[in-house]
SEZASE-664468 format. One record per residue (C-alpha): residue in one letter; x, y, z. Coordinates in steps of 0.5 Angstrom, whole numbers, padded with zeros to 4 digits, always signed. Example, Ala and Ser with C-alpha at 12.3 -4.5 7.8 and 13.67 -1.06 7.14 Angstrom:
% SEZASE-664468
A+0025-0009+0016 S+0027-0002+0014 
This chain:
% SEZASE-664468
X-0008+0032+0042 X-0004+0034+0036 X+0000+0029+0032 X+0006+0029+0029 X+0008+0024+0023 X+0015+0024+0019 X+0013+0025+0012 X+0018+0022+0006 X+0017+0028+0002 X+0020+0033+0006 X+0024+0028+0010 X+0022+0030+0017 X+0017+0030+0022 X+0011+0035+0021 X+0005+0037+0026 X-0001+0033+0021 X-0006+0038+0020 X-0012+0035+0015 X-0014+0038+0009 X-0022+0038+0012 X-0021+0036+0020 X-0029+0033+0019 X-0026+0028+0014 X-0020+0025+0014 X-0017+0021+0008 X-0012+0015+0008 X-0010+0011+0002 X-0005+0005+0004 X-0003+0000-0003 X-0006-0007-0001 X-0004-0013-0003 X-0003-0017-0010 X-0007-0023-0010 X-0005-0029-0013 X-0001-0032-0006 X-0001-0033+0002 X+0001-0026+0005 X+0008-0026+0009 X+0010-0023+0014 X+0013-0016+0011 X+0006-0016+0008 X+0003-0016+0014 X+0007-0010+0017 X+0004-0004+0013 X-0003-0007+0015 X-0001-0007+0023 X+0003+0000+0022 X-0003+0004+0018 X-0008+0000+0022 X-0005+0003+0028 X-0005+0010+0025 X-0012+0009+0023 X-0013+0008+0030 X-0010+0014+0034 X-0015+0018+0028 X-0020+0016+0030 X-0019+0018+0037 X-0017+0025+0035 X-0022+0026+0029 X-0029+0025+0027 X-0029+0021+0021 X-0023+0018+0018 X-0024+0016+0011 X-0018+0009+0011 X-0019+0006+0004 X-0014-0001+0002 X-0014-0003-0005 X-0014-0010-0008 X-0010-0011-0013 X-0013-0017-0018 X-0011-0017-0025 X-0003-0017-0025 X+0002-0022-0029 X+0003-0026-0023 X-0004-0027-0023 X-0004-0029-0030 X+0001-0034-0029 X-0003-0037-0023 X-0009-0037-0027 X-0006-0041-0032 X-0002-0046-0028 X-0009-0048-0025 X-0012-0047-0032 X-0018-0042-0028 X-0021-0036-0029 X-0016-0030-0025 X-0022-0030-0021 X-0022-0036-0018 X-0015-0035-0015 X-0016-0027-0013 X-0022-0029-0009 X-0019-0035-0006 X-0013-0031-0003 X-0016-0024-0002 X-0021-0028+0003 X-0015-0032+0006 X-0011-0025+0007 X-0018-0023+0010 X-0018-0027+0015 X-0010-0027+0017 X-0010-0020+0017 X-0016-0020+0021 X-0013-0026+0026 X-0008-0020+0027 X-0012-0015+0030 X-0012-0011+0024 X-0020-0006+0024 X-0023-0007+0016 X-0021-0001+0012 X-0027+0004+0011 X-0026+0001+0003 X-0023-0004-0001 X-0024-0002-0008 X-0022-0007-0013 X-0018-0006-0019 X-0022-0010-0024 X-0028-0005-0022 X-0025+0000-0023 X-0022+0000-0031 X-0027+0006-0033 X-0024+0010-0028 X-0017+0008-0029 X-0019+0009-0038 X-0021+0016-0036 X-0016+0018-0033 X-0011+0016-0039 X-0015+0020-0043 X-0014+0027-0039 X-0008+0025-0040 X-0007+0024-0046 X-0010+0030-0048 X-0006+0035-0044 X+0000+0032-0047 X+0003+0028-0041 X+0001+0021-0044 X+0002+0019-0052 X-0001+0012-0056 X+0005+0009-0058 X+0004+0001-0062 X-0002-0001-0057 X+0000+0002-0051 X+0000+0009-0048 X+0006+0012-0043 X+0007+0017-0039 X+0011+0023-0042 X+0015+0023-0036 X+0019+0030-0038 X+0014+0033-0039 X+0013+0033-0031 X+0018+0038-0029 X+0018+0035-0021 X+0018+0028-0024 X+0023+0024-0017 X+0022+0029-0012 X+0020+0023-0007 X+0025+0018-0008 X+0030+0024-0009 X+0033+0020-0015 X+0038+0022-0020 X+0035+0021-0027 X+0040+0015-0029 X+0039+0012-0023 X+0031+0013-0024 X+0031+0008-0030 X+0035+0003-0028 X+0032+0003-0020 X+0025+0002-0025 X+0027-0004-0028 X+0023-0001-0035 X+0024-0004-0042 X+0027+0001-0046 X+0022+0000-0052 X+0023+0003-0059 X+0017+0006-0059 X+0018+0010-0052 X+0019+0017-0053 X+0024+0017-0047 X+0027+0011-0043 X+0024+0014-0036 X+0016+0013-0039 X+0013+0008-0036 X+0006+0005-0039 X-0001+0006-0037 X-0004+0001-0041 X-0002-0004-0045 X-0005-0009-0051 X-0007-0016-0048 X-0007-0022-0052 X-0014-0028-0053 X-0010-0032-0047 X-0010-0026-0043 X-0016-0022-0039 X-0017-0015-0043 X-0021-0010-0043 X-0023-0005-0049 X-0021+0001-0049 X-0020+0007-0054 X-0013+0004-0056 X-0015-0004-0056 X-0016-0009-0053 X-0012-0009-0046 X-0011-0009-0039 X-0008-0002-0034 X-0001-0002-0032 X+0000-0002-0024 X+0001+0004-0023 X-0005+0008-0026 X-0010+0003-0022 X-0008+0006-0014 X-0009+0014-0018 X-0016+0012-0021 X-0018+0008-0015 X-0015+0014-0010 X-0020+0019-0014 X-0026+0015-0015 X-0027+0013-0008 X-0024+0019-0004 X-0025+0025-0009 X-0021+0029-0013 X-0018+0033-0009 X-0012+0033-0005 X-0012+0027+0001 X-0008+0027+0007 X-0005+0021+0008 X-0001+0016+0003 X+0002+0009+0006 X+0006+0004+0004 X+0012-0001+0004 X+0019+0002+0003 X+0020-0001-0003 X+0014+0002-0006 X+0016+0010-0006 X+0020+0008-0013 X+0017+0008-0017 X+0010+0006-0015 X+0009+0012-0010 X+0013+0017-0016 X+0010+0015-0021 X+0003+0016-0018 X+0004+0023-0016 X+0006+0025-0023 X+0000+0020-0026 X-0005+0024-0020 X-0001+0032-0021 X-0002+0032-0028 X-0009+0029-0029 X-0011+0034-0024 X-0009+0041-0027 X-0003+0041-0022 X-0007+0041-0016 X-0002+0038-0010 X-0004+0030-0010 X-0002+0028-0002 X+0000+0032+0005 X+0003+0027+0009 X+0008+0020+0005 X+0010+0015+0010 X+0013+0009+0009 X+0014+0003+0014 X+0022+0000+0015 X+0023-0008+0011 X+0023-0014+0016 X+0029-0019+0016 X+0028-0025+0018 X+0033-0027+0024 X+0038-0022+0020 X+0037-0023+0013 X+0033-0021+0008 X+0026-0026+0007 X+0028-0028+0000 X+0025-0035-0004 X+0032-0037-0006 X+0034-0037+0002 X+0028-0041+0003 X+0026-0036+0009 X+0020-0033+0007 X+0014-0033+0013 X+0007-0034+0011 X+0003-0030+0015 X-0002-0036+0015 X+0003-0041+0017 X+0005-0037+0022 X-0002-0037+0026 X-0002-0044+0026 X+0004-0044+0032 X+0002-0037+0035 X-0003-0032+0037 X-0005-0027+0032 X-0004-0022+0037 X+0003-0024+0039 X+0004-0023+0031 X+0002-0016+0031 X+0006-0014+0038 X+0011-0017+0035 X+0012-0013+0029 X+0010-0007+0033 X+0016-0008+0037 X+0021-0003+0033 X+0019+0004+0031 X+0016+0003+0024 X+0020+0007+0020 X+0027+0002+0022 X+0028-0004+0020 X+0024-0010+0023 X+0029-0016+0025 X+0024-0022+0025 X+0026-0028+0030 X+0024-0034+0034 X+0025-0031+0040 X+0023-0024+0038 X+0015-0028+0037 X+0017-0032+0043 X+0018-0025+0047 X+0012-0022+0045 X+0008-0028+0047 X+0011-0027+0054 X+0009-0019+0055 X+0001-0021+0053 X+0002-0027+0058 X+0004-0021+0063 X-0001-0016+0061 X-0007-0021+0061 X-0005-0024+0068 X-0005-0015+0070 X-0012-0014+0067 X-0014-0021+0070 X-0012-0019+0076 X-0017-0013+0076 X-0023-0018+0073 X-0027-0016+0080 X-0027-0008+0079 X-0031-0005+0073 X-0028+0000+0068 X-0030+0006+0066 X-0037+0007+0061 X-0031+0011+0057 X-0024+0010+0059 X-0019+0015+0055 X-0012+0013+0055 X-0006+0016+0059 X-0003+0023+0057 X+0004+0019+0056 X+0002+0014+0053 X-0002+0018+0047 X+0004+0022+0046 X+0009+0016+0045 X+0003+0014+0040 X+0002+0022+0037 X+0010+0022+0036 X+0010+0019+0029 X+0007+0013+0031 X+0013+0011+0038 X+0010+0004+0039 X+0016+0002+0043 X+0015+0007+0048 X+0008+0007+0047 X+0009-0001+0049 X+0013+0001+0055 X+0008+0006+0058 X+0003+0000+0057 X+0007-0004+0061 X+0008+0002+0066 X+0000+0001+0067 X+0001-0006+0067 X+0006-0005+0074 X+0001+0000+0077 X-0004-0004+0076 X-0001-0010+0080 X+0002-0005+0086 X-0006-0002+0086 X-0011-0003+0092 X-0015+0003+0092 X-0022+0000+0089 X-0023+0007+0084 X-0016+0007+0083 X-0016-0001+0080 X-0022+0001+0076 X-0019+0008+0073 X-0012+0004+0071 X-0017-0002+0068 X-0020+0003+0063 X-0013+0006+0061 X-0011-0001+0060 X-0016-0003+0056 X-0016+0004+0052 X-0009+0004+0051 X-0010-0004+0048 X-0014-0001+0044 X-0011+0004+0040 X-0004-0001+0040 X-0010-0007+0037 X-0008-0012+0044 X-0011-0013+0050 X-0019-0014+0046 X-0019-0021+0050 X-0023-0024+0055 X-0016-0025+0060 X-0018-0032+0062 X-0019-0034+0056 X-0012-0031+0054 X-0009-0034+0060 X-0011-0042+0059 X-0012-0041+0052 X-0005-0046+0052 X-0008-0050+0057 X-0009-0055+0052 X-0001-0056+0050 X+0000-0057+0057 X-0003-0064+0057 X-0007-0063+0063 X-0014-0061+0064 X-0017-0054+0068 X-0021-0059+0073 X-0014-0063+0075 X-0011-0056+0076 X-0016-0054+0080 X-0016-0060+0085 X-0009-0060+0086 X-0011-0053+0088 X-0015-0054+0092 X-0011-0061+0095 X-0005-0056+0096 X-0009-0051+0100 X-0011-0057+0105 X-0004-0058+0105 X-0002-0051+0107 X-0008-0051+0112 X-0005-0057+0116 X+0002-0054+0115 X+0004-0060+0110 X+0009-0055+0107 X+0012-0062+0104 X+0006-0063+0101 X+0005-0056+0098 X+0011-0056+0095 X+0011-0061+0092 X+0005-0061+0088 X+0007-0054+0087 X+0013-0057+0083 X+0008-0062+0079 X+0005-0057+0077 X+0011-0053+0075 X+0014-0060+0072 X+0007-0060+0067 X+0007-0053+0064 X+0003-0049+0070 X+0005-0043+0074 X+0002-0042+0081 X+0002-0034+0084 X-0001-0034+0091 X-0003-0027+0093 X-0007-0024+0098 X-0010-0031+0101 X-0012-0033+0093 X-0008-0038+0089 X-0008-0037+0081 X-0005-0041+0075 X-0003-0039+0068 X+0001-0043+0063 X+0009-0042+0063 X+0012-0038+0058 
């Protein structure tokens, strides 16, 4: 299966050839912990936690390492507002967001190295720097000397003043050029510090995803970097020219992709329109794996516009393709089902979960019109391989369907005594009777299927 990915360096879409098909790497900037992870957070784990599926179906071993940022100046204001270590609100939101990105269906990554264990690689690396001449000292901090790096904006394609102001930096007196961006940086007693070479102080946010990369993925080139839109400048920039040149030049990266912004009901999510959804929050009134089928919904690349209605949707597709697989409940999948060819080549097109999702559900209508016995067993396999390279259908599908029983107000026994009173009714030919327990159990939130002699309930969309 060859896969083909859109790579933002070169802005298009490349056949993905790993540097050592034996040993894949993928690196994806994960989050800063000092608060609840919203929804566009969550995006980039469901998108790359996709990727990171179809590699391991293609490959032997796939190297997936998602950092940690734990030492940040949001952090710092947190920490101080609760008069507390940083400590204790990194730990705090790094287990919350553990636990929400997993309620997502989200594998762990193979590693999740820590920016605070990692400040000796991260000083290592500012003195190569400094001494081949593409860093220099100045009042407490070390910046990187960004001419000194000829393919200096060759991801972000930025002209030179846009780049400045698109980094938002300080022009401080003691810069060399205003574009120079800070690698390390003088703390005071009320902040968390390091000792270094050049004082006391703490790593700028750049250089701690170029040290981590190295440290834990080696120092050679890797295949894949993924993040968010708004990190190819000038985060991901910045990362080529700070790796690049602590390497002698070697190439840093193959493969960049970056997944599209989440909009909420058209707007941009923002704390001044009071409309940012909290991934926790969300969980509490849906499902983790609508939540994910949800942001699978658009191709990752576009926008994503977040709606009610869009999770509402979401919701109702997994209702219909549970009810498939619990159709085939009495046929045993196969000890090792592959997905469908069409299915994987949606997927192997640089990540089409829209058609990926819709041969999901060609599957699905498959199974439902199947009476072969092999033929329903090949097709519950498929579904089930396929579910799991999208990260759905891991489910007991009873347990899906009336995992909702409890907002219908009605209990499972109670379902299934009108049940069993309407069979009587239709055995005496009391369609009046039928009907109208039919109707009841309608009115309270249940839907009867009746099919080949055998009536079966689930919980109204």
């Amino acid at each position: 299966m060859q896969i083909y990915l859109y790579n933002t360096l070169t802005r298009q879409k490349e056949a993905f050839t790993p540097r050592d098909p034996q040993r894949v790497t993928l690196y994806v900037c994960g989050p800063t912990v000092y608060n609840f992870a919203h929804i566009g957070n969550a995006r980039p784990v469901v998108v790359f936690d996709t990727l990171y599926r179809l590699l391991q179906r293609a490959y032997p071993n796939v190297v997936y390492v998602r950092n940690v940022t734990d030492v940040d100046d949001k952090i710092n204001a947190a920490a101080q507002a609760e008069n507390v270590p940083i400590g204790t609100i990194t730990e705090r939101y790094y287990e919350v967001y553990r636990a929400d990105m997993a309620a997502l269906g989200a594998l762990p990554p193979s590693m999740e190295p820590k920016v605070t264990q990692h400040i000796a690689a991260i000083v290592s690396m500012i003195e190569r720097l400094i001494a081949n001449g593409h860093a220099y000292e100045a009042e407490g901090h070390v910046l990187f000397n960004v001419p000194s790096f000829a393919a200096y904006g060759q991801l972000s394609r930025r002209a030179r003043d846009e780049m400045i102001a698109g980094a938002r930096v300080d022009v401080a007196p003691y810069k060399r050029d205003p574009a120079d961006f800070v690698l390390w940086k003088p703390s005071p007693p009320d902040l968390p510090g390091w000792d270094s070479p050049w004082g006391r102080g703490r790593p700028g946010w750049h250089i701690e995803c170029s040290a981590m990369i190295e440290r834990n993925l080696g120092p050679d080139t890797i295949d894949i970097h993924g993040g968010g839109h708004d990190l190819i400048f000038p985060h991901h920039e910045n990362e080529i020219a700070q790796s690049t040149c602590a390497h002698g030049g070697r190439l840093f990266c193959r493969y960049w992709m970056h997944n599209g912004f989440v909009n909420v009901d058209a707007e941009k999510m923002s704390k001044s329109l009071g409309n940012v959804l909290l991934v926790h929050d969300l969980l509490q009134t849906a499902p983790g794996e609508a939540i994910r089928l949800a942001l699978l919904s658009a191709h990752y690349r576009q926008p994503l516009d977040w709606t009610d209605a869009g999770l509402k949707d979401a919701k109702a597709q997994l209702d219909r393709l549970y009810r498939a697989l619990d159709a085939l409940k009495d046929v045993e999948a196969p000890a090792a089902p592959a997905a469908p060819a069409a299915f994987l080549a949606a997927l192997a097109d640089d990540l089409n979960t829209p058609k990926a999702l819709a041969e999901l559900h060609q599957l699905a209508n498959a199974a439902n019109k199947a009476t072969d016995t092999a033929e329903r067993a090949r097709l519950k396999g498929e579904l089930l391989a396929a579910g799991w390279l999208l990260g759905l259908l891991q489910q007991d599908p009873s347990v899906w369907l009336k995992g909702e029983v409890a907002k219908a107000a009605i209990a499972p026994e109670e379902i299934e005594g009108l049940i069993a009173r309407r069979h009587a009714a239709r055995a005496r030919k009391d369609w009046a009777e039928s009907d109208r327990i039919r109707d009841e159990l309608a009115a309270r939130g249940i839907l009867l299927e009746d099919k080949a002699g055998q009536t079966t309930w689930r919980v109204a969309s």
